[in-house]
C-alpha positions as CSV (number, residue, x, y, z in Angstrom):
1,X,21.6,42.2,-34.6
2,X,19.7,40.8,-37.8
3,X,16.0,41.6,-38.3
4,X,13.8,40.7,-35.3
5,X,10.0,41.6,-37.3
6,X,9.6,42.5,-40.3
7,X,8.3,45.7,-41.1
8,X,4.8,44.8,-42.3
9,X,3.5,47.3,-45.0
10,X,-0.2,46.5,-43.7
11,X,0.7,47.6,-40.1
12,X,2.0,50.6,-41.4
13,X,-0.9,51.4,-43.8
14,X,-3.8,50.4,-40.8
15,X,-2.4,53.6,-39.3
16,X,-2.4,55.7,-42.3
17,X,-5.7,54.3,-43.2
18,X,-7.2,55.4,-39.6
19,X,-5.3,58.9,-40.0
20,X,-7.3,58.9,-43.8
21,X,-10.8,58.0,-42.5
22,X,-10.8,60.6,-39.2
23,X,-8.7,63.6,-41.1
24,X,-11.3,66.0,-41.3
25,X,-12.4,65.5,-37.1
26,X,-8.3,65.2,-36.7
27,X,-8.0,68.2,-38.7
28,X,-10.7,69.8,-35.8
29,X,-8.3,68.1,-32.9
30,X,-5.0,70.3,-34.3
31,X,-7.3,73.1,-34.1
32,X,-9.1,72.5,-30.7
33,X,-5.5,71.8,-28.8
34,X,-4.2,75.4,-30.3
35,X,-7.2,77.2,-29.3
36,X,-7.0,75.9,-25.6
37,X,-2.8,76.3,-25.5
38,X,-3.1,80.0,-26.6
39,X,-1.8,81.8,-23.9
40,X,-1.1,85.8,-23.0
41,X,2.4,84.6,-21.8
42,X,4.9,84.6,-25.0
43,X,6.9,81.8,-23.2
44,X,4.5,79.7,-22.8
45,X,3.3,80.0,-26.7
46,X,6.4,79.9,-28.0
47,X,7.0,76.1,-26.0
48,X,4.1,74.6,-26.9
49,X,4.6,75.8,-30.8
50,X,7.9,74.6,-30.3
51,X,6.4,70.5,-28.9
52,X,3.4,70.3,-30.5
53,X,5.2,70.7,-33.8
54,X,8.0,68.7,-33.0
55,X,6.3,65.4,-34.5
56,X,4.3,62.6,-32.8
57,X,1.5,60.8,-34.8
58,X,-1.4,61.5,-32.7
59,X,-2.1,58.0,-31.9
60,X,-4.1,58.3,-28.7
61,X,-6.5,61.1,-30.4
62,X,-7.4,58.9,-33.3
63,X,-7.6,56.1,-31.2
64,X,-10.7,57.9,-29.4
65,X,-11.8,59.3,-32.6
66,X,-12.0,55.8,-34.3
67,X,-13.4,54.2,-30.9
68,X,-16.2,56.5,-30.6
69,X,-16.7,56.0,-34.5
70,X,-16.9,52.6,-33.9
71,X,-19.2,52.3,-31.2
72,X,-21.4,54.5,-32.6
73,X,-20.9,57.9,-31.2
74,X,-22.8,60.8,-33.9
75,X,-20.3,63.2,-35.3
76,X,-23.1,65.9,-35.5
77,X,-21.3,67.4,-32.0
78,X,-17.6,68.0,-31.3
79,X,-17.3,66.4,-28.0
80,X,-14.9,63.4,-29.6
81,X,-12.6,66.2,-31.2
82,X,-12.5,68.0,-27.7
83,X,-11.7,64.9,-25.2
84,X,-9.7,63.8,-27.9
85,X,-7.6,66.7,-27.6
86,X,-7.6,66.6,-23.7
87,X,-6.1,62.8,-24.2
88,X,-3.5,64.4,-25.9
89,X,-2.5,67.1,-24.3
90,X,-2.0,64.8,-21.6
91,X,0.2,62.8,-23.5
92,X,2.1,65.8,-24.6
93,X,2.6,67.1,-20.7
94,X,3.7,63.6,-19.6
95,X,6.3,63.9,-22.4
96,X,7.7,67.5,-21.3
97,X,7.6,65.8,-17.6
98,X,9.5,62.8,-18.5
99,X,12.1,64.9,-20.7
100,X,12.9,66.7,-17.6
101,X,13.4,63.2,-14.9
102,X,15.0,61.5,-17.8
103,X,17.2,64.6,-18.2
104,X,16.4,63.9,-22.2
105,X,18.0,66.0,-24.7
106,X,16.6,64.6,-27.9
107,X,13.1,63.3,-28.7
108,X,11.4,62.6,-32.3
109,X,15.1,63.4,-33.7
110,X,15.1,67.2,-32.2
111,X,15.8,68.8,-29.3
112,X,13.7,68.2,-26.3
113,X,11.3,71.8,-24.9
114,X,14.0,71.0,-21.8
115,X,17.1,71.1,-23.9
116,X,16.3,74.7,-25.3
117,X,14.1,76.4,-22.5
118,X,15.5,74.4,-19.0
119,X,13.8,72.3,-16.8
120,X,11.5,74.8,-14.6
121,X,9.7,75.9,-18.2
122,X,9.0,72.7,-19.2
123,X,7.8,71.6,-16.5
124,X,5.5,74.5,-15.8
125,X,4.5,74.6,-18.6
126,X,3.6,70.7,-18.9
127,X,1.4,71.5,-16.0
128,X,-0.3,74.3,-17.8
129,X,-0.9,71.7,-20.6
130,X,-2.8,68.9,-17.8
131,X,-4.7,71.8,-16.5
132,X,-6.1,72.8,-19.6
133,X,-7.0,68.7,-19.7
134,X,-9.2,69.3,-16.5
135,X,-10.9,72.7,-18.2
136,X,-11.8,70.7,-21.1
137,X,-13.2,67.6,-19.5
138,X,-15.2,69.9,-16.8
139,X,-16.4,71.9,-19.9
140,X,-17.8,68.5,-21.0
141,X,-20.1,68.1,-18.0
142,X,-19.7,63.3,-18.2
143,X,-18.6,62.7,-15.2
144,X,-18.0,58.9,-16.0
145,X,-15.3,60.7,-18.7
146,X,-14.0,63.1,-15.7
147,X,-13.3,60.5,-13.6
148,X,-12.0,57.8,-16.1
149,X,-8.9,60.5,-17.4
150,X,-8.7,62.1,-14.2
151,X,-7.6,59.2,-12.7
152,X,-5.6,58.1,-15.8
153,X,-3.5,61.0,-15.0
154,X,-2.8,59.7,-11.6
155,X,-2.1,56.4,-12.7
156,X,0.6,57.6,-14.8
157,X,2.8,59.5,-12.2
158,X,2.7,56.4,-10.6
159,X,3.7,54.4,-13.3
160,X,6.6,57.1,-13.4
161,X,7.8,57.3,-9.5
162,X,7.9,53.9,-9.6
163,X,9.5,52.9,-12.5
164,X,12.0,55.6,-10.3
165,X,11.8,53.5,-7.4
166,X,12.8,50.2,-9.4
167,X,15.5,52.4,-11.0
168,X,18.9,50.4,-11.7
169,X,16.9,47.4,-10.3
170,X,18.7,44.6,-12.5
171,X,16.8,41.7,-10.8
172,X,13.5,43.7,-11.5
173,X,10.5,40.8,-11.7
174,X,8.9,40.9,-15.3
175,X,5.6,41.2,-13.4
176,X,6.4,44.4,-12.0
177,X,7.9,45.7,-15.0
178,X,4.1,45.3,-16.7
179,X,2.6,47.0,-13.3
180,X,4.7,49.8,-14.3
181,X,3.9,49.7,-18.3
182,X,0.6,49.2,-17.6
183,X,-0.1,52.5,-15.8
184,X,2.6,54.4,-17.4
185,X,1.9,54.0,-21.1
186,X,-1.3,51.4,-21.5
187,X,-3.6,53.1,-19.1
188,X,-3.5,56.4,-21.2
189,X,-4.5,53.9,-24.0
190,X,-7.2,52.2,-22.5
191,X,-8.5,55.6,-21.3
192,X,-8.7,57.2,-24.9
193,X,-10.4,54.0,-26.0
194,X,-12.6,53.8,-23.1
195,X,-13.8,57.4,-24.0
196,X,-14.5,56.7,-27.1
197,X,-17.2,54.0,-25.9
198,X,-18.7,56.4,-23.2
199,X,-19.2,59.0,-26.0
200,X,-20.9,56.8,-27.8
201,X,-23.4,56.1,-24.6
202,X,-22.0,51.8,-25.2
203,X,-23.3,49.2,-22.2
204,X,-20.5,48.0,-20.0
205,X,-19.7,45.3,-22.0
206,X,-18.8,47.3,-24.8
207,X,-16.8,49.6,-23.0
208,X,-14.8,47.1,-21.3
209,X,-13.8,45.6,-24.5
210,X,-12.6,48.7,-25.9
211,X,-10.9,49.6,-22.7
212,X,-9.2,45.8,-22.6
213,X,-8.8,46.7,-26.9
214,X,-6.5,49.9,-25.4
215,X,-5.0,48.6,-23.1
216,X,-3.3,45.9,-24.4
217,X,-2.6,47.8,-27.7
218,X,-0.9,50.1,-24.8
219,X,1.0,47.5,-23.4
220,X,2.3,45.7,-27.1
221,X,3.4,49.6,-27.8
222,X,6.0,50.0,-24.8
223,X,7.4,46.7,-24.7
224,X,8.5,47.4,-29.1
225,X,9.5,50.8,-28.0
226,X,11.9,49.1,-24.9
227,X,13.0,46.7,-27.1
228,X,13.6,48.9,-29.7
229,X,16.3,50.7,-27.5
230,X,18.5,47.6,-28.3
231,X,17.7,47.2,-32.0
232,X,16.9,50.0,-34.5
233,X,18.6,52.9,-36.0
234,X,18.6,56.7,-34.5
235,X,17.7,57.9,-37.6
236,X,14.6,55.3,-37.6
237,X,14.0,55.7,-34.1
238,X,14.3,59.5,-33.3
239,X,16.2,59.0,-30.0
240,X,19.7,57.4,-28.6
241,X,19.8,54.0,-28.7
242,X,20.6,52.5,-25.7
243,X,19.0,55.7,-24.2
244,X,16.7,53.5,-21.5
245,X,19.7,51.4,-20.3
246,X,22.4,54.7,-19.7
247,X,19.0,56.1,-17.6
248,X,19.7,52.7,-15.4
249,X,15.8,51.7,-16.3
250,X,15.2,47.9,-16.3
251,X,12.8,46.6,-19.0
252,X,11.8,43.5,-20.6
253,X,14.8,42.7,-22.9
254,X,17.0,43.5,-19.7
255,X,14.4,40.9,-17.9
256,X,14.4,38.2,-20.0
257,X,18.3,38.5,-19.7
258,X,18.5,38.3,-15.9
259,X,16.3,35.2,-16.3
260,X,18.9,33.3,-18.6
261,X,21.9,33.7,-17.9
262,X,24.2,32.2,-15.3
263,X,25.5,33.0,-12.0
264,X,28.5,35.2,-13.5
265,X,26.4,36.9,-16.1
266,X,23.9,37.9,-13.5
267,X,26.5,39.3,-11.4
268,X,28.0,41.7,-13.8
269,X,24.4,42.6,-14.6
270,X,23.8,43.8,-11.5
271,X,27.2,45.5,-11.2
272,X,26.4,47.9,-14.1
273,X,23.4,48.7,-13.0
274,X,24.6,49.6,-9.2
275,X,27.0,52.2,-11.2
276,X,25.4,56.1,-11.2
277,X,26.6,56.0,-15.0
278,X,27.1,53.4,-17.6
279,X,29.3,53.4,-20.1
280,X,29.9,52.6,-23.6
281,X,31.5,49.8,-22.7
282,X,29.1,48.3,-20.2
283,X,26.6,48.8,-22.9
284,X,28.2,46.5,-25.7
285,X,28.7,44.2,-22.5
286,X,24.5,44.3,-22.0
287,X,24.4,44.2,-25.8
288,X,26.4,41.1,-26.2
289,X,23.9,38.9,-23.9
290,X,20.8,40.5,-25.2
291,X,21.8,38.8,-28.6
292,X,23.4,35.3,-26.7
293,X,19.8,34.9,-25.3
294,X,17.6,36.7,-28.2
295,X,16.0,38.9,-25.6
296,X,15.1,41.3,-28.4
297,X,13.2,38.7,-30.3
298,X,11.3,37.3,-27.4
299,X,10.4,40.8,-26.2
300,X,8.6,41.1,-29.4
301,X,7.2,37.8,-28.8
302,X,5.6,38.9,-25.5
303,X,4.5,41.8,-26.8
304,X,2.4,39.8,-29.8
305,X,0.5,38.1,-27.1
306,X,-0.7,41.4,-25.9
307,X,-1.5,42.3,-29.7
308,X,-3.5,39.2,-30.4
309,X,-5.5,39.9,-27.1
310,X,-6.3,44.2,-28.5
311,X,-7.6,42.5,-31.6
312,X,-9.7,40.1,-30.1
313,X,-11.1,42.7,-27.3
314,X,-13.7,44.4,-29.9
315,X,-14.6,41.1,-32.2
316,X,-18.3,41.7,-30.0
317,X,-18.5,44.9,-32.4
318,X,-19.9,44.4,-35.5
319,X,-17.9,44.8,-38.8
320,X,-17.3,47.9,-40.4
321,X,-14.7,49.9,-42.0
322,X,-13.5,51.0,-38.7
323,X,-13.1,47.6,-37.2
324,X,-10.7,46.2,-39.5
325,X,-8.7,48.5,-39.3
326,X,-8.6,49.3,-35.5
327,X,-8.3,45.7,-35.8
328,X,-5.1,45.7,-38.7
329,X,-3.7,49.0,-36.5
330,X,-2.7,46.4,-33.7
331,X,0.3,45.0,-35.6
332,X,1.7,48.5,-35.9
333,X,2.8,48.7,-31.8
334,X,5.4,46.0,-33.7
335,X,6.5,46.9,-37.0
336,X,6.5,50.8,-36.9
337,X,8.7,52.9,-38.3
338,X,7.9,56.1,-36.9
């Protein structure tokens, strides 16, 4: 399909650079999350081994890490390593959830915790992982913080049922496609951000622009990863491709199609998505007017409005090291490659 964004080394490196500067209270999160996952059950030891070692770059943890470094937040205490690790264990259990509705059988290039335990483990055992969340957060005593990811975790099983509800939808309205990104993936974001700015005891202006700084970073990050289905490599990617579209979900590439085309193309659309399975051949089909109307590029375009608005949100902050390059980091919801 030709290149869509280039893969900007300083996106990339912003990432790296935040890992670098927050190893050592990182380092303290890796530690923290095994602690609270340790278990007398062998099962349930051996699963979360198994996830928790299957990948993922932490993004949401250092995200809070580097917020509350930001605003201000002492690093005498370990309160940001612990709500850090309670933002991503509930990350991790909405990823054993979603393995399981998605019926998933590869994720990060392995097998899914679904694929080699079965459904009832991981799902179990993804809700052993949220309620070690809640023991952490009511350990932590800020109720502000309770309520803010306590109610993060609602918004995103509603972001799931109804992206469920709209499933196969080809006619889906791009506005309702960010309600549904918006509390399944970009809430989570804004929440980890958020906490970063309670930590650090910021006014409500500052916490609202690192919560509007998370949020849209949130938002630029699903919309690459959707269009991303249509356009990189497995071996980049670590899942199918096309994986979204044989699941019958509708997202923004798939949108921005339905817009364009005609009467006739619309109507096959929406004949491949009625089916209970797609096929190879309805997928090239999809494919084929994805590239006609450069859905994949405009996708990316949409998603470097919501970009330009993260790196905006915390220009009130004054400049430091960790500004610039929560600031470069925005860029990399576009041109990762991992």
């Amino acid at each position: 399909m030709g290149s869509v964004i280039p893969l900007k080394k300083s996106a990339n490196s912003a990432y790296l650079e935040l890992k670098n500067l927050l190893n050592d209270r990182l380092s303290e999160v890796e530690k923290t999350i095994e602690q609270k996952l340790s278990s007398k059950v062998n099962l349930i030891n051996k699963m979360n081994s198994y996830h928790l070692k299957s990948g993922g770059k932490r993004l949401r943890a250092l995200l809070t890490l580097g917020s509350a470094k930001l605003a201000g937040y002492s690093q005498e205490g370990k309160r940001d390593i612990n709500l850090s690790a309670c933002v991503e264990l509930i990350h991790s259990a909405t990823l054993l959830h979603d393995d399981v509705i998605d019926e998933s059988d590869l994720r990060r290039g392995i097998k899914t915790t679904n694929a080699m335990w079965g459904n009832q483990s991981s799902i179990l055992v993804g809700d052993y992982l949220l309620s070690r969340c809640f023991e952490i957060m009511v350990d932590d005593g800020d109720l502000e913080i309770l309520k803010l990811l306590s109610s993060t975790s609602a918004k995103i099983a509603q972001g799931e049922v109804m992206q469920l509800e709209h499933k196969g939808e080809a006619d889906l309205l791009e506005e309702k496609y960010i309600d549904i990104i918006n509390l399944k993936t970009a809430a989570l974001f804004s929440a980890a951000t958020k906490t970063g700015a309670c930590l650090a005891g910021c006014n409500e202006k500052e916490k609202n622009a690192l919560e509007s700084y998370g949020k849209n970073i949130g938002l630029a990050f699903q919309i690459a990863d959707d269009a991303l289905d249509y356009y990189s490599k497995e071996i980049i990617f670590g899942k199918k491709i096309g994986k979204d579209f044989f699941e019958g979900k509708v997202t923004l590439p798939l949108i921005i199609v339905f817009q364009r085309a005609n009467k006739n193309e619309r109507k096959i659309l929406k004949e491949i998505f009625k089916k209970e399975q797609r096929n190879k051949e309805d997928f090239e089909k999809t494919l084929e007017l994805i590239k006609k109307y450069k859905a994949v590029e405009d996708s990316f375009q949409r998603a470097e409005y919501f970009v330009n608005v993260s790196h905006d949100a915390i220009g009130i902050f004054s400049d430091c090291p960790e500004k610039k390059i929560l600031q470069k980091l925005t860029e990399f919801s576009l041109n990762r490659t991992y």
